[in-house]
C-alpha positions as CSV (number, residue, x, y, z in Angstrom):
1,X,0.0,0.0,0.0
2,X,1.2,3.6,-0.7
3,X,0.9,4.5,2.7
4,X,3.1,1.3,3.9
5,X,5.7,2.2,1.4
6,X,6.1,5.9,2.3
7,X,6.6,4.9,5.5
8,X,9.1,2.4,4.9
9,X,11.0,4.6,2.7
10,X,10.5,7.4,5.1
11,X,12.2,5.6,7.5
12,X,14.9,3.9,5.4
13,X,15.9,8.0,5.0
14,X,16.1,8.8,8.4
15,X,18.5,5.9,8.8
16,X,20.2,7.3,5.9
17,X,20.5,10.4,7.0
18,X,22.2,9.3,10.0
19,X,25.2,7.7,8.1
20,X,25.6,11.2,5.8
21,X,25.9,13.4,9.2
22,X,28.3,10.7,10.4
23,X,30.5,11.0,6.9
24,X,29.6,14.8,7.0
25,X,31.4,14.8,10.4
26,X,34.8,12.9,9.2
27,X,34.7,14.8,6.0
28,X,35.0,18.4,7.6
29,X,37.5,17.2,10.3
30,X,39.5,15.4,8.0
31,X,39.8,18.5,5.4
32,X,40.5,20.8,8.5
33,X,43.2,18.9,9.8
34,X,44.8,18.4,6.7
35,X,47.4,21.3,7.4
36,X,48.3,20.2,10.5
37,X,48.6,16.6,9.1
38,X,50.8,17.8,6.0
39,X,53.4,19.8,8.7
40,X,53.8,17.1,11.4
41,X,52.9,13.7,9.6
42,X,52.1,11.0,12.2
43,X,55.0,12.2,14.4
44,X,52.1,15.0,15.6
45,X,50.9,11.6,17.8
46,X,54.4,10.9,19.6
47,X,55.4,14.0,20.1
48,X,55.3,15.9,23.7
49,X,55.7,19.7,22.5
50,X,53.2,22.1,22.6
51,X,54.0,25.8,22.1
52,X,51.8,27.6,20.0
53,X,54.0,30.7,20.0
54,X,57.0,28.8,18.3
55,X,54.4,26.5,16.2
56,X,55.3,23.2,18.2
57,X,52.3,21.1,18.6
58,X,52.4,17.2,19.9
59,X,49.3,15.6,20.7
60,X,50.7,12.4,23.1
61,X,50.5,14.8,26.6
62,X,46.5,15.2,25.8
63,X,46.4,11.7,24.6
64,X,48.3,11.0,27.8
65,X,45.7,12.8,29.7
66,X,42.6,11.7,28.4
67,X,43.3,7.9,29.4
68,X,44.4,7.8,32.1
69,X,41.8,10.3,33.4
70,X,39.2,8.1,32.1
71,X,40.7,4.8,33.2
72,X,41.2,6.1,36.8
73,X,37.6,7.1,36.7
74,X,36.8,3.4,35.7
75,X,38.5,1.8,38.6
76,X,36.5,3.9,41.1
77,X,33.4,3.8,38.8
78,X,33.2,0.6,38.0
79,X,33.0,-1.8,41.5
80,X,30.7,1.4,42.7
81,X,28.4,0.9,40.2
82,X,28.1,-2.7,40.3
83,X,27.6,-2.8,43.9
84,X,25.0,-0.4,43.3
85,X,23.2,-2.6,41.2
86,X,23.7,-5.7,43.0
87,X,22.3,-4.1,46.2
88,X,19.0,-2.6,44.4
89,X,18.0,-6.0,42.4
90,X,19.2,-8.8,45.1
91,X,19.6,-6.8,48.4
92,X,17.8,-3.6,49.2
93,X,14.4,-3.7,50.7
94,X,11.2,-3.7,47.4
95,X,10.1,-0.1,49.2
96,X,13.9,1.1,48.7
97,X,14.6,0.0,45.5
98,X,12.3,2.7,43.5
99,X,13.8,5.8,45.4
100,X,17.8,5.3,45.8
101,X,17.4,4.0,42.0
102,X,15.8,7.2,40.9
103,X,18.2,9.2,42.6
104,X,21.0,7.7,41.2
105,X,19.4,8.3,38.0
106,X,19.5,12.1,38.7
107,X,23.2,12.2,39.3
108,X,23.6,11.9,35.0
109,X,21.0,14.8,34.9
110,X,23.5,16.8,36.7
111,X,25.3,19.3,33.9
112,X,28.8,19.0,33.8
113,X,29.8,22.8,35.0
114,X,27.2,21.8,38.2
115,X,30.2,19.0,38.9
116,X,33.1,21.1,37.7
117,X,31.8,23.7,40.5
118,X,31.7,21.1,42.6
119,X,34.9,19.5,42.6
120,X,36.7,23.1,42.6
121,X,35.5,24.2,45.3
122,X,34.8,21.0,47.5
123,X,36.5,18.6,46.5
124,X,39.8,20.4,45.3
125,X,40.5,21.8,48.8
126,X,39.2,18.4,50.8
127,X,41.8,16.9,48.7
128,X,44.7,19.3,49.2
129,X,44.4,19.7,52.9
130,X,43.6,15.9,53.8
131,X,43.8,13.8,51.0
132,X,46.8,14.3,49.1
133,X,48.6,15.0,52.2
134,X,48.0,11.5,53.8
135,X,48.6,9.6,50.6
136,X,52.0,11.5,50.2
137,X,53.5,10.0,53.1
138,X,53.6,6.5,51.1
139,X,55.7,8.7,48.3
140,X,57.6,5.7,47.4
141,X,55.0,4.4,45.4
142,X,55.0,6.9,41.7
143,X,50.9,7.8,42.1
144,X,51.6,9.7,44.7
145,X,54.6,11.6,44.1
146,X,54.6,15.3,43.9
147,X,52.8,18.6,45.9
148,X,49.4,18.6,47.1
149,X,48.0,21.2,45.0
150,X,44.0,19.6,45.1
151,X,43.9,19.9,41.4
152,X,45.5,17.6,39.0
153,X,44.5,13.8,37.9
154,X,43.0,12.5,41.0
155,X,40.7,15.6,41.4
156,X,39.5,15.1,38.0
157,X,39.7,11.1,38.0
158,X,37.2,11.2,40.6
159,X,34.5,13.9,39.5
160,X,34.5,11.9,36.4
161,X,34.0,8.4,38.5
162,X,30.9,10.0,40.1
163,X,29.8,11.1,36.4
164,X,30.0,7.6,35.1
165,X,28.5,5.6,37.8
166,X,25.3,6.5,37.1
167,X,25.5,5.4,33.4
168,X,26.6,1.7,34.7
169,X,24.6,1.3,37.4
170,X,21.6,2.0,35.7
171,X,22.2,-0.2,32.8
172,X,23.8,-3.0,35.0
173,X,20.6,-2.5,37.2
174,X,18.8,-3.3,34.2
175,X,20.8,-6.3,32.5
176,X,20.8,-8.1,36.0
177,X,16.5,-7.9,36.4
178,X,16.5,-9.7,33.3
179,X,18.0,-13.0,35.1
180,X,15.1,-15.6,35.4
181,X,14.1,-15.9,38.5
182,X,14.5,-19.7,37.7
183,X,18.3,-19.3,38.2
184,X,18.4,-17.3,41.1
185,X,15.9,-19.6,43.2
186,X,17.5,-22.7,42.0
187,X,21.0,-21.4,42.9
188,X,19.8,-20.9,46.4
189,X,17.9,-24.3,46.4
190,X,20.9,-25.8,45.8
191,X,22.7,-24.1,48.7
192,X,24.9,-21.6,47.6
193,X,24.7,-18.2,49.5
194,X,23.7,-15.0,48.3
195,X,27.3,-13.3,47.4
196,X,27.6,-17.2,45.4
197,X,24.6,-16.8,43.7
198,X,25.6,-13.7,42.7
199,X,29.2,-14.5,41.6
200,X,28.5,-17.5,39.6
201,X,25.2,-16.9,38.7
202,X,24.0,-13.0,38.5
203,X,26.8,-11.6,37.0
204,X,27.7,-14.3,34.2
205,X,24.5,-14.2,33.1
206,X,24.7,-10.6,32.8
207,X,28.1,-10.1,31.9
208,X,27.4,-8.7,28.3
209,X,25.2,-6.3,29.3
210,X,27.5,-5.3,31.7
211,X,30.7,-4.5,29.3
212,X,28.2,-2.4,27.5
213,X,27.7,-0.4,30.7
214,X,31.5,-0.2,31.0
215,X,32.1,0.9,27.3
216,X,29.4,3.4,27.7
217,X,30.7,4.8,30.9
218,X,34.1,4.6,29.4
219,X,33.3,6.7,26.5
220,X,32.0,9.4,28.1
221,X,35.0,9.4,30.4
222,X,36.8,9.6,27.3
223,X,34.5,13.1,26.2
224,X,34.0,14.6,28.9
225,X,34.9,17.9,29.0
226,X,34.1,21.2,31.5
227,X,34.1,19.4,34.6
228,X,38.0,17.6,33.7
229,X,38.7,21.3,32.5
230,X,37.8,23.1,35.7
231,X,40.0,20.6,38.4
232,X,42.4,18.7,36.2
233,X,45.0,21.8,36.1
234,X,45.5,22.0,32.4
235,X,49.2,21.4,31.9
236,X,50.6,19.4,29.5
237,X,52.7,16.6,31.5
238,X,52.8,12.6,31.2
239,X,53.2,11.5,34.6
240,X,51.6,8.7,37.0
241,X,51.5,11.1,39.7
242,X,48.1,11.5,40.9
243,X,48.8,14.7,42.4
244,X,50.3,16.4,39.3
245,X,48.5,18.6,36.7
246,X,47.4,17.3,33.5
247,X,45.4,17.8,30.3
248,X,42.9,16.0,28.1
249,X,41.7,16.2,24.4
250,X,38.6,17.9,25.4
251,X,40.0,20.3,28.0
252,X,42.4,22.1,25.3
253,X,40.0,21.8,22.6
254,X,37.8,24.4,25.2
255,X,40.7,26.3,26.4
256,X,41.9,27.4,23.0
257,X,39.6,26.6,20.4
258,X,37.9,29.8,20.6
259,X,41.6,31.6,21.3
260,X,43.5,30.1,18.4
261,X,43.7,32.8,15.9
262,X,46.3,31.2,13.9
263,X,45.5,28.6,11.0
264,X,48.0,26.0,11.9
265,X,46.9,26.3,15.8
266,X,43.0,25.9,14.8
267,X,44.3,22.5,12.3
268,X,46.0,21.1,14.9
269,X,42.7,21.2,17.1
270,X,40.7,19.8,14.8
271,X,42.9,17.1,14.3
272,X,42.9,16.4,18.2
273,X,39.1,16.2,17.4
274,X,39.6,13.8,15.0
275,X,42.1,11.8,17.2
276,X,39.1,11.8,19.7
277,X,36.8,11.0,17.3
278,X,38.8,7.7,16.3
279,X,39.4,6.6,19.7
280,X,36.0,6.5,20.0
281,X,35.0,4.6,16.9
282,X,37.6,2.5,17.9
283,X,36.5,1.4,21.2
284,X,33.2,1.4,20.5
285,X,33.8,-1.2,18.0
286,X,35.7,-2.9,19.7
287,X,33.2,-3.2,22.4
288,X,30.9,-4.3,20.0
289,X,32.8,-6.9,18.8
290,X,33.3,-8.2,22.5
291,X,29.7,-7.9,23.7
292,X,28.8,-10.2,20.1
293,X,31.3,-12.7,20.8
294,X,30.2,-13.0,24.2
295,X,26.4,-13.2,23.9
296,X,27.5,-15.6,21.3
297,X,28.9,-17.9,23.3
298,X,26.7,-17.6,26.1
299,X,23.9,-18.6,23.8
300,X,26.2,-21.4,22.7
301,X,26.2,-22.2,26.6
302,X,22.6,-22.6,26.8
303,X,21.7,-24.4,24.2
């Protein structure tokens, strides 16, 4: 029928349409980067200069930056956010469940500046006068080398953490109500106890869902922006130190996008987007890839 067909066709463009933005995206970065790419080759990825006065750009402090940033904020993010989900769908109370889960919720409706504020003022000084203090008596060990200034990796490592949890809980919460009931009340008739049936039976089940919670969380780790800006200090270093200053992709792009006056200065940014860009593809993909193979062979497992 016409009307079946226009709608089909309809949506077939929206879909469509979504692939040209995409392109449209790689094509105007990939164009605008081209100076950049044409004066420093592939050596703009190794290299650990940046002055824009003398023209000497190297992207590895930012690329530095922006993973370890985001990987610290996975290690605090990620056994938070599971616990979180294991208490609201085998632990907390059926009254308790609906509140703390829609205030959790809320934290990801939170705009970034809100958290940037946040950890500037709050956190940044709770860190420097406690914090970093405490953990710099154990100096021996490299994270936590260097002067407690309250802003720097583990400032920004954490804001993100609490940025991210939300986004894996949530989904985690949601992967792990799926589990038949079946499983859970035949691991318990069988005797195991209720961190076992969890263990061996809650979070196998779930466990693709779950590294699509992590990826997610991951890549908006990865992205995010004014908070990291605001508490990260914005200096290009590559260090382990917790305590020291750093940068990330998306914290220069912000700082000097709109300053960069130069057209070298504004191709090397747009490259950095492109980097970022990438990265992301990358991962994602990658992701994807694991998340198939594993609900692949967990189907296999079943059968």
């Amino acid at each position: 029928m016409p009307a079946e067909k226009l709608f089909r066709w309809t949506t077939a463009a929206f879909a469509f349409l979504v692939i040209v933005l995409g392109a449209a995206v790689v094509y105007e970065l990939v164009i605008s980067s081209g100076p950049a790419f044409k004066r420093f080759g592939l050596g703009f990825i190794v290299s650990r200069d940046w002055d824009p006065v003398q023209q000497l750009f190297g992207a590895l402090p930012f690329i530095w930056g922006t993973f370890y940033t985001a990987l610290l904020a996975l290690v605090l993010a990620l056994p938070l956010g599971l616990g979180i989900s294991v208490f609201l769908t085998e632990l907390a109370p059926a009254w308790l469940r609906g509140p703390i889960g829609f205030l959790i919720e809320l934290l990801a409706a939170i705009p970034s500046l809100v958290y940037g504020l946040w950890g500037l003022f709050v956190l940044a000084p709770l860190f420097q006068n406690y914090v970093q203090p405490m953990l710099g008596k154990y100096d021996y060990i490299p994270l936590f080398r260097g002067y407690p200034l309250g802003l720097g990796f583990i400032t920004a490592g954490v804001i993100v953490a609490v940025m991210i949890t939300p986004t894996i809980s949530s989904i985690s919460r949601e992967v792990m109500l799926t589990v038949p009931e079946s499983q859970r009340e035949g691991a318990l008739a069988l005797g195991m106890t209720r961190w076992e049936v969890v263990s061996k039976v809650i979070i196998p089940y779930s466990r693709s869902g779950i590294l699509g919670a992590v990826v997610l969380g991951f890549g908006r780790a990865l992205g995010e922006t004014m908070a990291v800006t605001m508490v990260i200090g914005n200096t290009p270093n590559i260090t382990v130190s917790l305590f020291e200053p750093g940068y990330t992709i998306a914290s220069v792009l912000a700082n000097e996008f709109a300053e960069a006056t130069d057209k070298l200065h504004l191709s090397v940014l747009v490259e950095l987007g492109l980097l970022l860009f990438l990265v992301s593809i990358i991962i994602n993909s990658f992701a994807r890839l694991l998340t198939w193979r594993m609900t692949r062979y967990t189907r296999g497992a079943r059968v």
